[in-house]
mmCIF file as gemmi writes it, N, C-alpha and C atoms, coordinates in Angstrom:
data_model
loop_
_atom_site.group_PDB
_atom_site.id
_atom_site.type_symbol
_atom_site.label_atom_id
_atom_site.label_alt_id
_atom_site.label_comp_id
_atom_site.label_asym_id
_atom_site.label_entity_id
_atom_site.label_seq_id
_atom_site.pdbx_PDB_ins_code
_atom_site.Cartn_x
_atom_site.Cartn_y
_atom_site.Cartn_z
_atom_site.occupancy
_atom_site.B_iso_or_equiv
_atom_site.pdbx_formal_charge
_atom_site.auth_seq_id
_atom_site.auth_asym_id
_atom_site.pdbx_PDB_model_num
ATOM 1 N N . UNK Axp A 1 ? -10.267 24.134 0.805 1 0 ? 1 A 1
ATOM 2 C CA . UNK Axp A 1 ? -9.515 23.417 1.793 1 0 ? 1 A 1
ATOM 3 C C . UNK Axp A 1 ? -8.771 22.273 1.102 1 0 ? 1 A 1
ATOM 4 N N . UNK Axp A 2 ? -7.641 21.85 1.567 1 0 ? 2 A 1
ATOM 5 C CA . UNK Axp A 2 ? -6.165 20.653 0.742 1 0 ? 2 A 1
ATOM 6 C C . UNK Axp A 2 ? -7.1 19.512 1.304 1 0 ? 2 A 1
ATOM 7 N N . UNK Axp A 3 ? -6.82 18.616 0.825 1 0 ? 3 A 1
ATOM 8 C CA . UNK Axp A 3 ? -6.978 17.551 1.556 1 0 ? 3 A 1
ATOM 9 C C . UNK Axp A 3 ? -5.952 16.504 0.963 1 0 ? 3 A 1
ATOM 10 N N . UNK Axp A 4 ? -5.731 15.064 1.409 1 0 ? 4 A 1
ATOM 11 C CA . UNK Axp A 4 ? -4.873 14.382 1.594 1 0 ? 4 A 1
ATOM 12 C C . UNK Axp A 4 ? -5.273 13.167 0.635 1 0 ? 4 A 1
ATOM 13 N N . UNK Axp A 5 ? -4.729 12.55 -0.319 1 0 ? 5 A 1
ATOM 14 C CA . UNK Axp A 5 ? -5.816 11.729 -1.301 1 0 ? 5 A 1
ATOM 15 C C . UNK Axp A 5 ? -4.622 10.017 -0.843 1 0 ? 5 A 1
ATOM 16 N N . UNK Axp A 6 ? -3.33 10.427 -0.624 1 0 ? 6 A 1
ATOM 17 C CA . UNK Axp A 6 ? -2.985 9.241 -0.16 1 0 ? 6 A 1
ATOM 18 C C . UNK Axp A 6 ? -2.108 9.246 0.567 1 0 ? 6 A 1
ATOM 19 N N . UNK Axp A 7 ? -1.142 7.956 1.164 1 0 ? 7 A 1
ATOM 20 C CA . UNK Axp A 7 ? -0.243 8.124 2.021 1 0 ? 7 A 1
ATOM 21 C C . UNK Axp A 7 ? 0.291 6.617 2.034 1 0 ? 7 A 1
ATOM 22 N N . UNK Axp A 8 ? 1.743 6.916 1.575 1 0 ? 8 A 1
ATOM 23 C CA . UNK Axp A 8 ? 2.466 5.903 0.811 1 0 ? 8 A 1
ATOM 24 C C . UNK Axp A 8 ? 3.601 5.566 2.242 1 0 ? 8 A 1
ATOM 25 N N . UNK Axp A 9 ? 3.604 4.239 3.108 1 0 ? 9 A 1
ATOM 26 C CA . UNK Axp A 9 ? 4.456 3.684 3.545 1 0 ? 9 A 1
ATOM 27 C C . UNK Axp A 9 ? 5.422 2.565 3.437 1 0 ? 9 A 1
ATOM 28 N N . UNK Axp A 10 ? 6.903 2.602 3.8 1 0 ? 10 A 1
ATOM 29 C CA . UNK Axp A 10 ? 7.583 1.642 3.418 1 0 ? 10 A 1
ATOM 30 C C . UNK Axp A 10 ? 7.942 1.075 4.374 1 0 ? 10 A 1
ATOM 31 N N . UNK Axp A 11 ? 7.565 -0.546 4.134 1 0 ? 11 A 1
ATOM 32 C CA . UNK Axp A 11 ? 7.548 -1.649 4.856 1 0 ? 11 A 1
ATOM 33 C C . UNK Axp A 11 ? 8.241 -2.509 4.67 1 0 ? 11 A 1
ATOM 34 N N . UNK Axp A 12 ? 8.291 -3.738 5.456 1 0 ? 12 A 1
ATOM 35 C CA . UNK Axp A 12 ? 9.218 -5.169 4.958 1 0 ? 12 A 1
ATOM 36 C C . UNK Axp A 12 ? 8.112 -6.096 4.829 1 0 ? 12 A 1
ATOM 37 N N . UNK Axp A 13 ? 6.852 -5.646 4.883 1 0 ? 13 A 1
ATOM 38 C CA . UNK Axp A 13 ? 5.328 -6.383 5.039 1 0 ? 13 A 1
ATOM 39 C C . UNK Axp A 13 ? 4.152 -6.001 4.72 1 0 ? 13 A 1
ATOM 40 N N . UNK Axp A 14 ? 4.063 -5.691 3.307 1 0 ? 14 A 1
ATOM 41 C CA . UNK Axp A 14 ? 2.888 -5.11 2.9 1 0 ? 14 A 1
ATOM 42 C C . UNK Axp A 14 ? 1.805 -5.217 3.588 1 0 ? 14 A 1
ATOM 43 N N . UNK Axp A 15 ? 1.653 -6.507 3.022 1 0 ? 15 A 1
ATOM 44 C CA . UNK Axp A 15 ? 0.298 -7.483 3.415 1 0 ? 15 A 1
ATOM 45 C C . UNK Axp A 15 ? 0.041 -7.296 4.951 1 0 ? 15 A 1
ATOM 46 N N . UNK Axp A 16 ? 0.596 -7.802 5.662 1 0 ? 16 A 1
ATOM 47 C CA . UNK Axp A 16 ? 0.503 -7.753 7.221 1 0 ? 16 A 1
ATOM 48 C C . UNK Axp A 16 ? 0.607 -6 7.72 1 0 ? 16 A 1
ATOM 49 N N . UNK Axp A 17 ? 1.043 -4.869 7.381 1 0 ? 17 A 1
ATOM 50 C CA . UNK Axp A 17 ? 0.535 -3.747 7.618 1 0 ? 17 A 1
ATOM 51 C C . UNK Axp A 17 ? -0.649 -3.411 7.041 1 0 ? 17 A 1
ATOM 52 N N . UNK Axp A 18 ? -1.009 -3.399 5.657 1 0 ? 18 A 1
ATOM 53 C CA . UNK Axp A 18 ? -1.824 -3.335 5.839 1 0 ? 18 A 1
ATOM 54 C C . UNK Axp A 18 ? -3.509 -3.734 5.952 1 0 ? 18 A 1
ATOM 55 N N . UNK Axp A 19 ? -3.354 -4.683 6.731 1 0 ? 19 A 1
ATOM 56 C CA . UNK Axp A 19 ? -4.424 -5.637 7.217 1 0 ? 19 A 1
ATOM 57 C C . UNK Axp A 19 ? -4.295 -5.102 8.58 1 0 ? 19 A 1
ATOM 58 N N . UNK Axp A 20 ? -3.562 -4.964 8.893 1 0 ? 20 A 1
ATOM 59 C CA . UNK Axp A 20 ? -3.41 -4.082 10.471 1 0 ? 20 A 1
ATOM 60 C C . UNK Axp A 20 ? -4.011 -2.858 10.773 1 0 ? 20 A 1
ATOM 61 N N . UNK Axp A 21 ? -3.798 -2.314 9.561 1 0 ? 21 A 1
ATOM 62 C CA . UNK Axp A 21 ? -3.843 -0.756 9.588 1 0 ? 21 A 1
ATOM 63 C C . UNK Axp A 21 ? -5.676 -0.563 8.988 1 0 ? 21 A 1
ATOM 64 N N . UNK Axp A 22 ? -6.053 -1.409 8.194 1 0 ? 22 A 1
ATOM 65 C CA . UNK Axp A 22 ? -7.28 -2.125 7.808 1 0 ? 22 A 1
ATOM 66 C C . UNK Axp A 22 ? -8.171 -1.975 8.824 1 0 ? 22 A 1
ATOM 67 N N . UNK Axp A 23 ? -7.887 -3.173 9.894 1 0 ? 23 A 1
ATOM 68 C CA . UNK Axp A 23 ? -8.651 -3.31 10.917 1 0 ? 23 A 1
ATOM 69 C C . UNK Axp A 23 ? -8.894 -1.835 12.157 1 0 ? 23 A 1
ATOM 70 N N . UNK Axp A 24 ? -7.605 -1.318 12.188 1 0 ? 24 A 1
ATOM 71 C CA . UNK Axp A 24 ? -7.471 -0.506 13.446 1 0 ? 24 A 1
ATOM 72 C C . UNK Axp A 24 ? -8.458 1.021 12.774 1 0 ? 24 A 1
ATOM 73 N N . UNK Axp A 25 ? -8.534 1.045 11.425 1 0 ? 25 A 1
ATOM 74 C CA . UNK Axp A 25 ? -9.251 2.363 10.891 1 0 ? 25 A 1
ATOM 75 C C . UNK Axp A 25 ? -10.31 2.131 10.196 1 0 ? 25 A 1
ATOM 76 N N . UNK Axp A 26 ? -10.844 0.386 10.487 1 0 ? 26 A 1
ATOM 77 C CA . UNK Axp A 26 ? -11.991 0.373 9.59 1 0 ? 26 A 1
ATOM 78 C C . UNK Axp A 26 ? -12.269 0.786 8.104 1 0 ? 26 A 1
ATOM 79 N N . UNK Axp A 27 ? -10.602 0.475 7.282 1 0 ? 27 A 1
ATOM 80 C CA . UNK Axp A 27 ? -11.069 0.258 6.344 1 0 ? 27 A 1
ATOM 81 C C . UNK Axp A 27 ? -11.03 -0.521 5.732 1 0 ? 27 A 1
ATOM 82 N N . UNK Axp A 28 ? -11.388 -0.742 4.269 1 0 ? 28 A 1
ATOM 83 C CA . UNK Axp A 28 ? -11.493 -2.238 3.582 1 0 ? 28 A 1
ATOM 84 C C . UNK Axp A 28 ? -9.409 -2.2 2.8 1 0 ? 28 A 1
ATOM 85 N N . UNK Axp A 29 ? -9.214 -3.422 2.585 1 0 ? 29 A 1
ATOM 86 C CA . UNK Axp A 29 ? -8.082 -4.221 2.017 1 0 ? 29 A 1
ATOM 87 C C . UNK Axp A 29 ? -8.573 -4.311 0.119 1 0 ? 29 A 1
ATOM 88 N N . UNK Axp A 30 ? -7.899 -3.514 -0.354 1 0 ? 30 A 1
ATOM 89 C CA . UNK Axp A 30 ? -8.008 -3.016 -1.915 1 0 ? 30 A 1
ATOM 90 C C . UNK Axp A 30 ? -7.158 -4.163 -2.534 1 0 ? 30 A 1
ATOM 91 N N . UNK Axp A 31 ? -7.579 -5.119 -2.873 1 0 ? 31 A 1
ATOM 92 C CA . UNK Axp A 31 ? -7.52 -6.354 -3.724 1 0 ? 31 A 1
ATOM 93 C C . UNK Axp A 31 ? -6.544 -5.855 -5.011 1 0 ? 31 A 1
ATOM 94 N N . UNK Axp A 32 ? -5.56 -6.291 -5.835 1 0 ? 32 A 1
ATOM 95 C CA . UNK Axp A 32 ? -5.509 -6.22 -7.018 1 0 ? 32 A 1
ATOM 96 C C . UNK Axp A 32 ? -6.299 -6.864 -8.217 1 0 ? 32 A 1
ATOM 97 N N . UNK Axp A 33 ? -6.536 -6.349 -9.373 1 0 ? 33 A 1
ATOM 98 C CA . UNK Axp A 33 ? -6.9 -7.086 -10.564 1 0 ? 33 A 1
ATOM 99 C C . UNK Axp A 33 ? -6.575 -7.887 -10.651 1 0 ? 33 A 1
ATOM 100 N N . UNK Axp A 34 ? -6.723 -9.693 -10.849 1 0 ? 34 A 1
ATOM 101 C CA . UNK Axp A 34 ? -6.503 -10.994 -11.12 1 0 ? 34 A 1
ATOM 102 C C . UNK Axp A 34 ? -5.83 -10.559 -12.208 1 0 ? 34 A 1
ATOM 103 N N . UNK Axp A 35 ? -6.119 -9.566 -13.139 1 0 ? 35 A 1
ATOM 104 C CA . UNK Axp A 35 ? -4.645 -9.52 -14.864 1 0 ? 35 A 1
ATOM 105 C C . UNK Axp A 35 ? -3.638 -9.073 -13.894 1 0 ? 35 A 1
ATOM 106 N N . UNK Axp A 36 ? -3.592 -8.498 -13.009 1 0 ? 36 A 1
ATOM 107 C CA . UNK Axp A 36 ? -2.47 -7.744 -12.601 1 0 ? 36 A 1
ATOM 108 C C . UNK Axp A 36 ? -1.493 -9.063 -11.664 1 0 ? 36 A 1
ATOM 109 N N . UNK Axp A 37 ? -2.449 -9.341 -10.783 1 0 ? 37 A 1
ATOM 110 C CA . UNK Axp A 37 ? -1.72 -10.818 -9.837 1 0 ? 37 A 1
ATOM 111 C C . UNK Axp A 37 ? -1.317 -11.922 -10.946 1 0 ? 37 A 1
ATOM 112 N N . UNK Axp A 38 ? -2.047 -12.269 -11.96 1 0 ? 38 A 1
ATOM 113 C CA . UNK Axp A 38 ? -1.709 -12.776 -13.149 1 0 ? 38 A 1
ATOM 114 C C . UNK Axp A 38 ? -0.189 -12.884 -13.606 1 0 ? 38 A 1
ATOM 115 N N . UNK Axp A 39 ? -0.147 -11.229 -14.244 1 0 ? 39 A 1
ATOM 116 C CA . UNK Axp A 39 ? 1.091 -10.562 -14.67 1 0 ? 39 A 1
ATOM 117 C C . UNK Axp A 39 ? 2.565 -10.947 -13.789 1 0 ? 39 A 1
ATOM 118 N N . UNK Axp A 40 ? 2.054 -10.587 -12.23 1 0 ? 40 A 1
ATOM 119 C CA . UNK Axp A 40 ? 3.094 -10.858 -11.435 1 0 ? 40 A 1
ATOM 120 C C . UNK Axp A 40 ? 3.509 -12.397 -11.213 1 0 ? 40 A 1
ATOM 121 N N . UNK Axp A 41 ? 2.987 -13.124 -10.747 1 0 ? 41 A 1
ATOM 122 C CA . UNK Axp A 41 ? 2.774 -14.359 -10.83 1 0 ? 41 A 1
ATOM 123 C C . UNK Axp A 41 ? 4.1 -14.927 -12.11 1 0 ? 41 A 1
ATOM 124 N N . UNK Axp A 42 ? 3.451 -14.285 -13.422 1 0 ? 42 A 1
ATOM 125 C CA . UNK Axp A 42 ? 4.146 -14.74 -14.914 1 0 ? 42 A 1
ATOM 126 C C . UNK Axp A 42 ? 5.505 -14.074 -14.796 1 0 ? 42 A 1
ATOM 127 N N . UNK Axp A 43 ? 5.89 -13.21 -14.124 1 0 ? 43 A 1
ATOM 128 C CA . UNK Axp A 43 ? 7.305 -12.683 -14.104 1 0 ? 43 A 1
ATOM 129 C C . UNK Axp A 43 ? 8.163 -13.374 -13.006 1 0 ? 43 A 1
ATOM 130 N N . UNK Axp A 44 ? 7.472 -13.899 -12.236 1 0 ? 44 A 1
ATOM 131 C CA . UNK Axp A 44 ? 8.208 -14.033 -11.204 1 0 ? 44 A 1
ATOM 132 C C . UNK Axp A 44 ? 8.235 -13.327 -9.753 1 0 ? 44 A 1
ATOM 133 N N . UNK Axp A 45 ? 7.46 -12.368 -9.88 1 0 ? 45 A 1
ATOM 134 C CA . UNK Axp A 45 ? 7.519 -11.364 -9.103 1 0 ? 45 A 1
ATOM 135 C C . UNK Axp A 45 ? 6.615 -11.359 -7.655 1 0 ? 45 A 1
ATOM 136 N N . UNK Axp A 46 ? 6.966 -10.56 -6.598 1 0 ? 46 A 1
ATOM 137 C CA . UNK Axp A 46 ? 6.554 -10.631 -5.592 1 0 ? 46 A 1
ATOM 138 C C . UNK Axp A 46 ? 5.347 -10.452 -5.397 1 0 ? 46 A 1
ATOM 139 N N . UNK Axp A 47 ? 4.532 -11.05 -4.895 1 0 ? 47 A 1
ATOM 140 C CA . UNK Axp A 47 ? 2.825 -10.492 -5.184 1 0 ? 47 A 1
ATOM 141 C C . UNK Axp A 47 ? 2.717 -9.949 -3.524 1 0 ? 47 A 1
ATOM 142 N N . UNK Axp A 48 ? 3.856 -9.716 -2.404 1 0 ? 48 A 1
ATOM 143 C CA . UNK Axp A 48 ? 3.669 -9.284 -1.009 1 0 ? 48 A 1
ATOM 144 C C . UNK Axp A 48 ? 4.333 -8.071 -1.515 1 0 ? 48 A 1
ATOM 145 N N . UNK Axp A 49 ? 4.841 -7.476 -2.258 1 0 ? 49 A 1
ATOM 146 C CA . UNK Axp A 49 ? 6.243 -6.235 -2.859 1 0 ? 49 A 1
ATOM 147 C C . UNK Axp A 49 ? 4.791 -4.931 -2.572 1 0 ? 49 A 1
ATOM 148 N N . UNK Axp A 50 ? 3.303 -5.145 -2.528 1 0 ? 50 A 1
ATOM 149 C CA . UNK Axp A 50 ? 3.025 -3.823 -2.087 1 0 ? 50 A 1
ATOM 150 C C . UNK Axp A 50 ? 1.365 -4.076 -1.521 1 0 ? 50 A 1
ATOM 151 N N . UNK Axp A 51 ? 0.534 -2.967 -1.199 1 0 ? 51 A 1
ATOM 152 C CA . UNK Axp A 51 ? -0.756 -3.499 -0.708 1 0 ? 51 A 1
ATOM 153 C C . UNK Axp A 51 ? -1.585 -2.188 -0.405 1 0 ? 51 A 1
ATOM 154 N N . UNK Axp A 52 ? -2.683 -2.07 -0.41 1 0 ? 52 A 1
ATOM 155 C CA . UNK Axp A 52 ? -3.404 -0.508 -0.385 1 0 ? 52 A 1
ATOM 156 C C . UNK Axp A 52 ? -4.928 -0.883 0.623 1 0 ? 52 A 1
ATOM 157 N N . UNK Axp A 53 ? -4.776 -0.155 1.244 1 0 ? 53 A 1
ATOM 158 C CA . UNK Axp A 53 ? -6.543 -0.249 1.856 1 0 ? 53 A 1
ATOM 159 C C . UNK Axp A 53 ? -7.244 1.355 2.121 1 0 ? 53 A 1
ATOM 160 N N . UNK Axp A 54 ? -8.259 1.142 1.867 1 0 ? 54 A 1
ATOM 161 C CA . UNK Axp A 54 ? -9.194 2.261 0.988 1 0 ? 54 A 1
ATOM 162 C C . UNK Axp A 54 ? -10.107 2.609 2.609 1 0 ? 54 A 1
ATOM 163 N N . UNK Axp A 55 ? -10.373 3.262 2.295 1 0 ? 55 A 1
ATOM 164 C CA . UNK Axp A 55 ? -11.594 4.282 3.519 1 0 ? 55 A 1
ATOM 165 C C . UNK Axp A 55 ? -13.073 3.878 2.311 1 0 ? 55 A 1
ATOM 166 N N . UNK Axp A 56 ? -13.84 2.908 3.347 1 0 ? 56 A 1
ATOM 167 C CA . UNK Axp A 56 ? -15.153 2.571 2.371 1 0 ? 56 A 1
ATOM 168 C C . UNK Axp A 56 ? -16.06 3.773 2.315 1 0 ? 56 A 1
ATOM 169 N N . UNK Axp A 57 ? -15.932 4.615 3.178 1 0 ? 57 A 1
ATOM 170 C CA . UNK Axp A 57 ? -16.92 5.868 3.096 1 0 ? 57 A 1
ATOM 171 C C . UNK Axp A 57 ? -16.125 6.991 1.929 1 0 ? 57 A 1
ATOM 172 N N . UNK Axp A 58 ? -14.995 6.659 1.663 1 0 ? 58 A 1
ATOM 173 C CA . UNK Axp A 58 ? -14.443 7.419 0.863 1 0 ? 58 A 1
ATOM 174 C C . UNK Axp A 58 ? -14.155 9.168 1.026 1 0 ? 58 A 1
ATOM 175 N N . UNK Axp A 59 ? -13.888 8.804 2.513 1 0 ? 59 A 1
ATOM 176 C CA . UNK Axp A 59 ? -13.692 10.066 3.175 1 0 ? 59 A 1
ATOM 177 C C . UNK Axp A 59 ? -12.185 10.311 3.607 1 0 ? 59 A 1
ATOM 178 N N . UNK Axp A 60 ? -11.585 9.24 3.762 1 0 ? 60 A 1
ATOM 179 C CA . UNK Axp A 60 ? -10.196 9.027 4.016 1 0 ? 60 A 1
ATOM 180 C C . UNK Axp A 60 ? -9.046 8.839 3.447 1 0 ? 60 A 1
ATOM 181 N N . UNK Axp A 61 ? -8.148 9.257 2.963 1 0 ? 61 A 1
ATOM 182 C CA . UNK Axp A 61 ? -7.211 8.513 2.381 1 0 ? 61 A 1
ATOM 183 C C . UNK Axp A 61 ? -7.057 7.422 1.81 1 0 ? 61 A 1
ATOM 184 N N . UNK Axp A 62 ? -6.378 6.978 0.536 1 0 ? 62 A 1
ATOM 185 C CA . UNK Axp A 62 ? -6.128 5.89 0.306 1 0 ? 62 A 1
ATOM 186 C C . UNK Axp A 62 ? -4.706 5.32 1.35 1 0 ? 62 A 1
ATOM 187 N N . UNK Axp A 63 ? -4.491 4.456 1.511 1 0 ? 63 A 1
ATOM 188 C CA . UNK Axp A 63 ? -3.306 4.062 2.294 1 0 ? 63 A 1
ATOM 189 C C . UNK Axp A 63 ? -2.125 2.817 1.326 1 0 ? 63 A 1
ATOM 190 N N . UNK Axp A 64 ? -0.899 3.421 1.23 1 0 ? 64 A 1
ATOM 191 C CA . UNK Axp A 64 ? -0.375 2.225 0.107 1 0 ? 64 A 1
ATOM 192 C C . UNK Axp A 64 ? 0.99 1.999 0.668 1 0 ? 64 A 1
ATOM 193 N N . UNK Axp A 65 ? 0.925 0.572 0.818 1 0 ? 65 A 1
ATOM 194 C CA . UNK Axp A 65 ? 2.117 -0.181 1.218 1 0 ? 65 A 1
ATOM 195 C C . UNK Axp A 65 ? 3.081 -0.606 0.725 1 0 ? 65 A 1
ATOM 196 N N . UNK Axp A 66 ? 4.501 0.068 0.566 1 0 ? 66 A 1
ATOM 197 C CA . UNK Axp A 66 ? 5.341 -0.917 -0.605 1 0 ? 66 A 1
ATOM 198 C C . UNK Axp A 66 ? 6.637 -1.656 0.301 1 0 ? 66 A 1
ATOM 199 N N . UNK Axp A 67 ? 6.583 -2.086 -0.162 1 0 ? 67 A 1
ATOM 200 C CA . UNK Axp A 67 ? 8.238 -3.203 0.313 1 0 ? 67 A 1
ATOM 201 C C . UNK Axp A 67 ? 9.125 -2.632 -0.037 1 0 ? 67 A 1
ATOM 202 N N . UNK Axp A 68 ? 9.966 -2.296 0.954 1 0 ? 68 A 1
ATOM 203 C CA . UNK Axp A 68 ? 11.22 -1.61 0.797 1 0 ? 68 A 1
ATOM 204 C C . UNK Axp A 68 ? 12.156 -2.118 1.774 1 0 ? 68 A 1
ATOM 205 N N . UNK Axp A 69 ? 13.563 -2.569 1.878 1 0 ? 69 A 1
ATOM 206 C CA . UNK Axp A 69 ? 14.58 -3.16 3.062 1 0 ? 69 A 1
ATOM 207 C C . UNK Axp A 69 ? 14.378 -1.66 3.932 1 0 ? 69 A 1
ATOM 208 N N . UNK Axp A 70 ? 14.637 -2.783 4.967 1 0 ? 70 A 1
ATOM 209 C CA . UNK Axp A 70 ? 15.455 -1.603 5.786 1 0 ? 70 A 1
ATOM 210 C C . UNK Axp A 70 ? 16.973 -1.256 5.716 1 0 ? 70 A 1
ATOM 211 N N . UNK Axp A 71 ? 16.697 0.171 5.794 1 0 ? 71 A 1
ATOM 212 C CA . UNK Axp A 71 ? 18.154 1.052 5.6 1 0 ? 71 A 1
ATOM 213 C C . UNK Axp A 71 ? 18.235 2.318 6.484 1 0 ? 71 A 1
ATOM 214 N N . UNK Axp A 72 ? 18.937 2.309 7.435 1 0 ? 72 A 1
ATOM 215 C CA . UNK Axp A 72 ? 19.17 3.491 7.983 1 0 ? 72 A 1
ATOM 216 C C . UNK Axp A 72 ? 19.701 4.57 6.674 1 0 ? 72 A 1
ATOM 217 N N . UNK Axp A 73 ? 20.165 4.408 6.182 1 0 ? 73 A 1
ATOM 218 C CA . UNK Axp A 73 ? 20.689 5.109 5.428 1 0 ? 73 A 1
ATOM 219 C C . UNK Axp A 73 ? 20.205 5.624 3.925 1 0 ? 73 A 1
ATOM 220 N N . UNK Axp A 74 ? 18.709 5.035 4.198 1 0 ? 74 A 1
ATOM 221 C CA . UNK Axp A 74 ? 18.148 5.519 2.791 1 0 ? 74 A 1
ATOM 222 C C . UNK Axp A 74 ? 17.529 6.808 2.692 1 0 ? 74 A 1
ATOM 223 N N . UNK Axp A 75 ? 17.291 7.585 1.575 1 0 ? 75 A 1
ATOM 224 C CA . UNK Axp A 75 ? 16.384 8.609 1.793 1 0 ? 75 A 1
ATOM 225 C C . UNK Axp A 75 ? 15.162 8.67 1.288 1 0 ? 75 A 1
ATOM 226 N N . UNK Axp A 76 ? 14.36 8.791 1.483 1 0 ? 76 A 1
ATOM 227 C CA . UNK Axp A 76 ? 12.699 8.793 0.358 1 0 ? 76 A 1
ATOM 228 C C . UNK Axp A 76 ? 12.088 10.338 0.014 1 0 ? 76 A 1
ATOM 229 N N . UNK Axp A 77 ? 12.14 10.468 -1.053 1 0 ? 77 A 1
ATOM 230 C CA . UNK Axp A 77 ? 11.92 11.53 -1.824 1 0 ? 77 A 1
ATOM 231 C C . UNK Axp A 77 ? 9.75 11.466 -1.619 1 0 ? 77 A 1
ATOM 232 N N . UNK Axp A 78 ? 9.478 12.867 -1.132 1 0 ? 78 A 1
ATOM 233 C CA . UNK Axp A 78 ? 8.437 12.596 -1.323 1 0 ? 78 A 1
ATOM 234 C C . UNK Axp A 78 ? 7.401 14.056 -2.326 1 0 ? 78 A 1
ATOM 235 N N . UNK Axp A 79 ? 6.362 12.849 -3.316 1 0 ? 79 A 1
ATOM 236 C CA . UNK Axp A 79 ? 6.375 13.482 -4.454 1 0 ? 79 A 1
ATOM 237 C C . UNK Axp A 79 ? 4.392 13.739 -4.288 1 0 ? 79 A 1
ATOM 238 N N . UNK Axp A 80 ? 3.937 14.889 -4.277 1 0 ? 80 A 1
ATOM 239 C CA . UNK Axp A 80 ? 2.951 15.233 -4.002 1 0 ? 80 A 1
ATOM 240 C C . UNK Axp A 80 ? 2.242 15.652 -5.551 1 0 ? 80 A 1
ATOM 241 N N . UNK Axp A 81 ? 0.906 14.964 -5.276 1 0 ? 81 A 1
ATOM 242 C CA . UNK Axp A 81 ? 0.112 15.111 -6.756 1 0 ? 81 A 1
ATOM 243 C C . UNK Axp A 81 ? -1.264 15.756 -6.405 1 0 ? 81 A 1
């Protein structure tokens, strides 16, 4: 049987979806590595630009949030692993 290992949405609000999406499915909010918030931090870079929350029973999907504008007019290519 397939099953589904993640599911990648584009937002204008990482953070705030998924803490939303967190609460409403009971799962936990997947922290980054302090080298990694570090890294971003040292570039300049957005530390809200993405966000993931995990199924603690590890039965569910991972769930991953990235920052993207809105565009009617964009297309998103989607790439299955």
């Amino acid at each position: 049987m397939a099953s589904l290992g993640n599911i990648t949405f584009a937002c204008g609000d990482p953070r705030a979806l998924a803490e939303f999406c967190a609460a409403a499915l009971d799962y936990d909010l997947e922290e980054p590595p302090p080298d990694l918030i570090d890294a971003i931090e040292a570039e300049g870079g957005d530390l809200n630009a993405a966000a993931a929350a995990v199924d603690p029973a590890g039965d569910g999907p991972q769930l991953f949030f990235k920052k993207m504008p809105r565009s009617h007019s964009s297309t998103f290519r989607s790439i299955s692993t």
